[in-house]
KOLPA-152795 format. One record per residue (C-alpha): x, z, y; residue in one letter. Coordinates in steps of 0.2 Angstrom, whole numbers, plus 5000, padded with zeros to 4 digits. Layout:
BEGIN
XZYA
...
***
This chain:
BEGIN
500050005000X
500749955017X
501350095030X
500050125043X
500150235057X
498450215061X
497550395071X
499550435073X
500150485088X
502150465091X
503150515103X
504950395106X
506050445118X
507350325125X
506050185121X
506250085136X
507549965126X
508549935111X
508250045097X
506950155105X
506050005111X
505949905095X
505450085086X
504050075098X
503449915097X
503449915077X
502650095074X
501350015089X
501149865076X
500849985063X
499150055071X
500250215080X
499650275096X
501350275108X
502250365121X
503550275128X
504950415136X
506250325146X
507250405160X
507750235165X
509450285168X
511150195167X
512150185151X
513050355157X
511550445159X
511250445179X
509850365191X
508250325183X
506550235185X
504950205175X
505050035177X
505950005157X
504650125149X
503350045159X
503749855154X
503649895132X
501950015137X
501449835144X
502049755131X
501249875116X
499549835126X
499949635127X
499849625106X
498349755105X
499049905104X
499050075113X
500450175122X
500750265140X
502550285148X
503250425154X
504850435163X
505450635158X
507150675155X
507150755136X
508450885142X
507150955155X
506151085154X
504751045162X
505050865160X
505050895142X
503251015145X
502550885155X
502650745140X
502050855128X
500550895141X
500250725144X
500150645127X
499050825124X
497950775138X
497850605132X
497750605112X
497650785107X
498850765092X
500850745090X
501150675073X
502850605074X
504350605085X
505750495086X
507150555095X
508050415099X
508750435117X
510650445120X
512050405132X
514150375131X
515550445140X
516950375131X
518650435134X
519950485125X
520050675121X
521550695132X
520850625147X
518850685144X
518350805156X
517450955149X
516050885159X
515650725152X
515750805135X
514450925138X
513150805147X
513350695129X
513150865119X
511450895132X
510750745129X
510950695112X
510550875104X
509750965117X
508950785119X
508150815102X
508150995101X
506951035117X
505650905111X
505650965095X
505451145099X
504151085113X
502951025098X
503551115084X
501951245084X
500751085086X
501451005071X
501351165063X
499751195068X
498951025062X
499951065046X
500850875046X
502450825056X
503850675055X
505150705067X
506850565066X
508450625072X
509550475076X
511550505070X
513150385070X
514250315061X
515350405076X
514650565068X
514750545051X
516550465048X
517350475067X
517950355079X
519350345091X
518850395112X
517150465106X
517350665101X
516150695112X
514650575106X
515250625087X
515350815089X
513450775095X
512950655083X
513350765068X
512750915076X
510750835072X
511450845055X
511351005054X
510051035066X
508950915052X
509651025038X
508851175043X
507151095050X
506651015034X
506951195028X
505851285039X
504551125042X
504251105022X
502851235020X
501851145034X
502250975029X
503250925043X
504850835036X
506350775045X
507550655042X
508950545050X
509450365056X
511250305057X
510950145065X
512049995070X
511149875082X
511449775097X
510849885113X
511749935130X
513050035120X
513749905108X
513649745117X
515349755124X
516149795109X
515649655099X
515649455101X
514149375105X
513749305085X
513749465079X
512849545090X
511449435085X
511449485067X
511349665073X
509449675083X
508649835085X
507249775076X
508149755061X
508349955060X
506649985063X
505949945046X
506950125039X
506350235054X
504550205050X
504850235033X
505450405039X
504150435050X
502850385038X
501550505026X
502650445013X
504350505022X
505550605011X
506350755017X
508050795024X
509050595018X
510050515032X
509750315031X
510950205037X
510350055045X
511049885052X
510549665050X
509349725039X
510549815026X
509849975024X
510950105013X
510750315012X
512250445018X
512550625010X
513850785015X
514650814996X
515350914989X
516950944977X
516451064961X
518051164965X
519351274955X
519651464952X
521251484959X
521151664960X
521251804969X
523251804970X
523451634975X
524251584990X
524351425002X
525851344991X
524451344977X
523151304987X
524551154990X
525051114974X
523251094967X
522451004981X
522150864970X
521150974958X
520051054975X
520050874979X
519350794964X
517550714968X
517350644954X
515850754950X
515350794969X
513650864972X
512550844988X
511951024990X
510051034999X
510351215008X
511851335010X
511351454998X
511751314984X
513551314989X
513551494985X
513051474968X
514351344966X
515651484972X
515051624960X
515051494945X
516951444948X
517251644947X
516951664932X
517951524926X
519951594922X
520951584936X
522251454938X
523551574947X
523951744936X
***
């Protein structure tokens, strides 16, 4: 049976273009009622206007569907309390968010100032933090939730003049571990994109032929899989040119080494510690634990 987001009300923020926009326009396809949030900004994050969020709410309307704009900055308190009020006033429901909306800073670690690393940290967690928390009793209240964290490849595996927007992007990570943890008994799940598109933060990265491969709306297709009645709960899907594949933390079984060991034996057995041939992805901390109390009580390698 086809996704629908028919009666659904999702809220998108940085949907005035690439990723957010094509998010918006698909969910919209798909029957969902839309809020478009775009603070209209510049690729750093300053200035601003509703005029981007404006142009897709016209756009949504144009091929039938139904959507309002609104222009609040996501690390805003009362920007953030004004979007949940208006798409309140408007639909009286919030099933899904997709917290999409981001900005870059790049510089290398050396020469970053402290402040450009903390407005990246503001707005890609706090960014998804704040809403979150905003509608985390409605959700709870109407006993269903999706809410889509969007992480990177940055994040994930790292890359050179971006410690800033990786130490952010991993950070929802976690913040998506322990959500899917507290939502499950209320049926909210959470779960994270790591997408590779064409938008204002890659197009001067890569030439022209690639870029074209790489259109937001090839991404689309694996967030509203994730935000759909049908979502699982806690995966990270990887996205880009319409390859779709899914990311896990692992982890290494481990050895006893023993209470007596020392850091040369923690050297001369790093192999062994660092054996993933049987690595397990582990669904909450308290599953690492028993993995710990397991190995002690295999004998110790070290006397």
């Amino acid at each position: 049976m086809a996704i629908s987001f028919t009666n659904k009300v999702a809220i998108i923020t940085g949907a005035g273009g690439g990723l957010g926009r094509a998010h918006a326009m698909e969910l919209a396809r798909r029957g969902a009622k839309v809020v478009v949030n775009d603070l209209g900004g510049a690729l750093d994050g300053t200035g601003g206007n509703s005029a981007a969020a404006e142009a897709v709410v016209a756009e949504i309307k144009a091929a039938g569907g139904e959507a309002i704009a609104n222009g609040a900055s996501i690390t805003d308190d009362a920007g953030v309390a004004h979007l949940v009020k208006q798409t309140m006033d408007t639909w009286g429901r919030i099933d899904i968010l997709i917290a999409n909306a981001g900005i870059l800073r790049d510089k290398s670690f050396a020469k970053m100032e402290i402040k450009d690393f903390e407005a990246v940290m503001n707005v890609h967690l706090m960014g998804t933090v704040k809403p979150a928390h905003a509608i985390w009793p409605i959700m709870k209240a109407q006993g269903y939730g999706r809410i889509v964290v969007t992480t990177s490849s940055t994040g994930l595996y790292g890359n050179f003049g971006q410690t800033n927007y990786g130490a952010a992007k991993l950070s929802l990570i976690g913040l998506m571990n322990s959500l899917k943890l507290e939502g499950a008994k209320d049926n909210i799940r959470v779960n994270a994109v790591c997408p590779v598109a064409a938008t204002r933060m890659t197009e001067n990265l890569m030439p022209p032929a690639v870029l074209e491969m790489l259109k937001p709306e090839y991404v689309s297709p694996a967030v509203a899989f994730l935000a759909s009645e049908e979502a699982p709960d806690g995966v990270i899907i990887s996205a880009a040119a319409g390859v779709f594949a899914a990311a896990q933390i692992v982890e290494t079984d481990g050895v006893n080494l023993g209470h007596k060991a020392s850091a040369d034996d923690v050297a001369a057995n790093f192999s062994k510690i660092a054996d993933f041939t049987n690595a397990k992805h582990y669904t909450q901390g308290g599953e690492q634990n028993g993995k710990f109390f397991a190995r002690v009580q295999d004998t110790p390698l070290i006397g």
